[in-house]
C-alpha positions in Angstrom: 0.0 0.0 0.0 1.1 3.8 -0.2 2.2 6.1 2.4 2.1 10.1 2.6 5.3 11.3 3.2 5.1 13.6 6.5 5.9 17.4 5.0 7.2 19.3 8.3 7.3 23.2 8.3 5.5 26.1 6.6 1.8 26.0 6.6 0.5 23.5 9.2 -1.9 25.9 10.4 -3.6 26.2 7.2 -4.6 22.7 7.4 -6.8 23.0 10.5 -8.4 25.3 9.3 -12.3 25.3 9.1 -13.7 26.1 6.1 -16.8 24.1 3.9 -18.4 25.7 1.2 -22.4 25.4 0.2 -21.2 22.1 -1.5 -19.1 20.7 1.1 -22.1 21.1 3.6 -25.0 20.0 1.4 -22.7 16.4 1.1 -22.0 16.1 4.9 -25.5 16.6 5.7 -26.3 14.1 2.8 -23.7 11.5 4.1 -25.2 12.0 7.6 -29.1 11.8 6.9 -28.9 7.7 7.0 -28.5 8.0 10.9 -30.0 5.7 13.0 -29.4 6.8 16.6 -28.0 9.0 18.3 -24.2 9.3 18.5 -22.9 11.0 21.5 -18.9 13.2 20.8 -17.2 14.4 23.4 -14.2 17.3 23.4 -12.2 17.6 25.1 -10.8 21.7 25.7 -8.4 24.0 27.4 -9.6 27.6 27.1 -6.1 29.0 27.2 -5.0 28.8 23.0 -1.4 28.9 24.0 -1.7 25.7 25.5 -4.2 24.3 23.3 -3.6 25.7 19.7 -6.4 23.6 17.9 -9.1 23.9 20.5 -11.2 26.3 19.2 -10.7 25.0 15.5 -11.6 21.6 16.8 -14.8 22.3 18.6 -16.3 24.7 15.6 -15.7 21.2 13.6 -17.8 19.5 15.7 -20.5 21.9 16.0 -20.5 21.7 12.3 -21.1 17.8 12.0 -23.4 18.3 15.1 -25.7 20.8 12.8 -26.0 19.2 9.5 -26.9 16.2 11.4 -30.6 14.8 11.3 -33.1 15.5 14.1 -35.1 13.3 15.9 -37.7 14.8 18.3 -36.1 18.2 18.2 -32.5 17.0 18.9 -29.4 16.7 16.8 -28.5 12.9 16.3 -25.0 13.9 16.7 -24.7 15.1 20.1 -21.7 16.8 21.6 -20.6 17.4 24.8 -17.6 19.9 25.3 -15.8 19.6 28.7 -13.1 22.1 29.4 -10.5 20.4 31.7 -10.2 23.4 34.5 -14.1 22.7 34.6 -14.7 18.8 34.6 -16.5 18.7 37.6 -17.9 14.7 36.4 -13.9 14.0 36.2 -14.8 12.8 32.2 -10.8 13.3 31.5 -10.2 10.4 33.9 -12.8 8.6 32.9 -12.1 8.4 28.9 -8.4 8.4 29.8 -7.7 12.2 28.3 -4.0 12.9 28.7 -4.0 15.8 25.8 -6.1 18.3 24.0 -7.7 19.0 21.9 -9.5 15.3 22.1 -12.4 14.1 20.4 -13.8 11.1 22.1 -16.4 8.7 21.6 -17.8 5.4 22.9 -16.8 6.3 26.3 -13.2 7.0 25.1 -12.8 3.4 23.2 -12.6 5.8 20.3 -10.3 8.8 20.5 -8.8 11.4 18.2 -5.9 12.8 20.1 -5.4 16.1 18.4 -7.9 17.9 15.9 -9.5 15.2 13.5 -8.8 17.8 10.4 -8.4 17.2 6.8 -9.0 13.9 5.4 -9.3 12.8 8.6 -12.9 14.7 8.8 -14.1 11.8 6.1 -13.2 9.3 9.0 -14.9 10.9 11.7 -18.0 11.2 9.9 -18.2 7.7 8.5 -17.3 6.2 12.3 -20.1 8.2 13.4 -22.5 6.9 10.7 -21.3 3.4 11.6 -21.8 3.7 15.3 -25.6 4.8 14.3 -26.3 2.6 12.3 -24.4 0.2 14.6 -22.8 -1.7 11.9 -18.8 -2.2 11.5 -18.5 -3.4 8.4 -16.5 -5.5 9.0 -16.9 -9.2 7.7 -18.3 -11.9 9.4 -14.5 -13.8 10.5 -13.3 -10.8 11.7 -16.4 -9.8 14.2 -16.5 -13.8 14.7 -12.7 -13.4 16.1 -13.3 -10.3 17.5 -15.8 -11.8 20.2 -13.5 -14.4 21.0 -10.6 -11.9 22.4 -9.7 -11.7 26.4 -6.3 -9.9 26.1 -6.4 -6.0 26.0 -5.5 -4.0 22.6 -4.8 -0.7 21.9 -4.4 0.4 18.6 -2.9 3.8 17.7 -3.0 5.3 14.4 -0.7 8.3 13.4 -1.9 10.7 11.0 -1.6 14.0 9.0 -4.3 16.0 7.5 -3.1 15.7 4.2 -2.9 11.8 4.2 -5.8 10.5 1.5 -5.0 6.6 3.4 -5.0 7.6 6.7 -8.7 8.1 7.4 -9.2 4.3 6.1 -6.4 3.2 8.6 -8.2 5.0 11.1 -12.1 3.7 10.5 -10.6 0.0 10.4 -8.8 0.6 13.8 -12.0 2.5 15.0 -14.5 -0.2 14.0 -12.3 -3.1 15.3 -12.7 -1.0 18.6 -16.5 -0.4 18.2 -16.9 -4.4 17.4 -15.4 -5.3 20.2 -17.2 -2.3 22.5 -20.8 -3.6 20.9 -20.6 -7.0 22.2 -19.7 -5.4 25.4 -16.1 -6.6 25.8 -14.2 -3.2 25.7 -10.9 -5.2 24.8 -9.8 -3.4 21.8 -9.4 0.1 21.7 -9.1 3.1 18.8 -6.3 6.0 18.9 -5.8 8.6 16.0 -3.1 10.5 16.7 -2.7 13.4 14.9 1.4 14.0 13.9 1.6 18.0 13.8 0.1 18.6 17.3 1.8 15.4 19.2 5.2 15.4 17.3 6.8 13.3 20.7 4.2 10.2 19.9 5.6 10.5 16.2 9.0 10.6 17.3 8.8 7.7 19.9 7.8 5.4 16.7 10.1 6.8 14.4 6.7 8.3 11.7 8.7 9.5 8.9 5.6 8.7 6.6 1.7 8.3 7.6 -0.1 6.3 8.3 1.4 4.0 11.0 -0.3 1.5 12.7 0.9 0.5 16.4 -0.5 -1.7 18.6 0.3 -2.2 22.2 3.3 0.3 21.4 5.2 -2.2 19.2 4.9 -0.1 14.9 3.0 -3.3 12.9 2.4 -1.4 9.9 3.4 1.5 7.8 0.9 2.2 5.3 -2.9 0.7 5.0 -3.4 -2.5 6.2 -5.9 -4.9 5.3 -8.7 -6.0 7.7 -6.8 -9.7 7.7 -4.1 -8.5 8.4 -4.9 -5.9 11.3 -7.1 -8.5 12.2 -3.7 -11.0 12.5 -1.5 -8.5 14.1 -4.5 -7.6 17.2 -5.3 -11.0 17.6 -1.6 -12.3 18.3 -1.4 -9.1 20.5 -4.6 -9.8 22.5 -3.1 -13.7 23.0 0.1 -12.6 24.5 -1.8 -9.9 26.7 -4.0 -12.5 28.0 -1.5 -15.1 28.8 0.5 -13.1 30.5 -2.0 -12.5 32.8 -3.4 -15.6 33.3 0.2 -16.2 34.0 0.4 -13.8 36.8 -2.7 -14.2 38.2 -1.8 -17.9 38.3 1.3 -17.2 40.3 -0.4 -15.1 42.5 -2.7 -17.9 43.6 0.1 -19.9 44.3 1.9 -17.4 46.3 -1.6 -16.8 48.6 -2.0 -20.6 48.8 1.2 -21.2 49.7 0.8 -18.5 52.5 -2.0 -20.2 53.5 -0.1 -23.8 54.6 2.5 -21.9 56.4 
């Protein structure tokens, strides 16, 4: 598969910018009228803009896909919640595991967009959101069949740029393998975009020197798009490893309190 190469310097700002003309907002609200139910996005802010350069942009994005969403009863079907982090009075940082800003956050945090979801990765967004409506992955029938079957935890980050025409598709695999696994009420595999600009450390750590990059459980499995059998491969040898590893531990902890218990 291709890659985008990562183009550091002049003009990153213009990117998160935004902007949709008549057009561009006549075919979001067209690609949002199949809705089913209501889909629930959470922000995550700091008021100050030198400490969170992409806040402001981020939210107005949101309130965009909130508006040209369908109504039911009076009320948007995309609904967003914007919690600032000097006010989170229901601790909702902690709770959806929020280390950064901005943060877009959905599924109680099994889905995250660490930094602003802007560009390409707009197309992403929206389609997870119709997908979580409609509550249907996509995914074929082996995959959700192998899904169900996972005990080990997973967490699959996916580094992006704005300009990147693959990333969004790396980034609605990872996010409906983490939606999959949140429907049957597991919560064992979950979803991180990570935007590149705005967290250029996480790129660093993994060596990103072209997007996208799939890690899981911190170890780089892919540089480009992977397939769903192959994502699929790579998350299910993680989750195995994960799991016996604990069932090692907790095993040896048994032993350790049993043996306590003869002394």
């Amino acid at each position: 598969m291709s890659e985008s190469n990562v183009e550091w310097g002049i003009g990153v700002d213009e990117m998160f910018q935004v902007r949709f003309s008549n057009e561009e907002l006549e075919s979001l609200r067209e690609a949002l009228k199949d809705m089913v139910n209501p889909v629930d996005v959470y922000v995550f802010l700091d008021g100050k803009k030198d400490v969170c350069r992409y806040c402001s942009n981020t939210l107005e994005l949101v309130r965009i896909i909130s508006e040209a969403s369908p109504e039911r009863n009076g009320n948007k079907l995309v609904r967003h919640h914007v919690i600032y982090e000097d006010r989170d009075i229901n601790n909702l940082f902690k709770k959806f595991n929020v280390n950064r800003v901005p943060t877009v956050a959905l599924l109680d945090g099994v889905i995250k967009y660490t930094g602003m979801p802007a560009g390409e990765e707009i197309r992403g967004l929206v389609e997870t959101i119709i997908r979580i409506s409609n509550n249907e992955s996509g995914l074929n029938e082996e995959t959700k069949k192998r899904i169900s079957s996972l005990k080990g935890k997973v967490h699959i980050e996916v580094i992006v740029t704005p300009t990147c025409p693959y990333c969004p598709y790396a980034a609605l695999l990872a996010n409906m393998f983490a939606f999959e696994s949140y429907s049957r009420g597991l919560k064992v595999i979950s979803s991180e975009i990570v935007e590149a600009y705005e967290n250029p450390d996480i790129a660093d750590k993994y060596g990103v020197v072209t997007v996208p990059v799939v890690v899981i459980n911190g170890k780089v499995e892919f540089v480009g798009l992977p397939y769903e059998d192959q994502l699929l491969e790579r998350v299910v040898e993680h989750s195995e490893m994960v799991y016996a590893k604990e069932t090692k531990k907790r095993l040896i902890n048994e032993l350790i309190e049993l043996l306590k218990e003869e002394e």
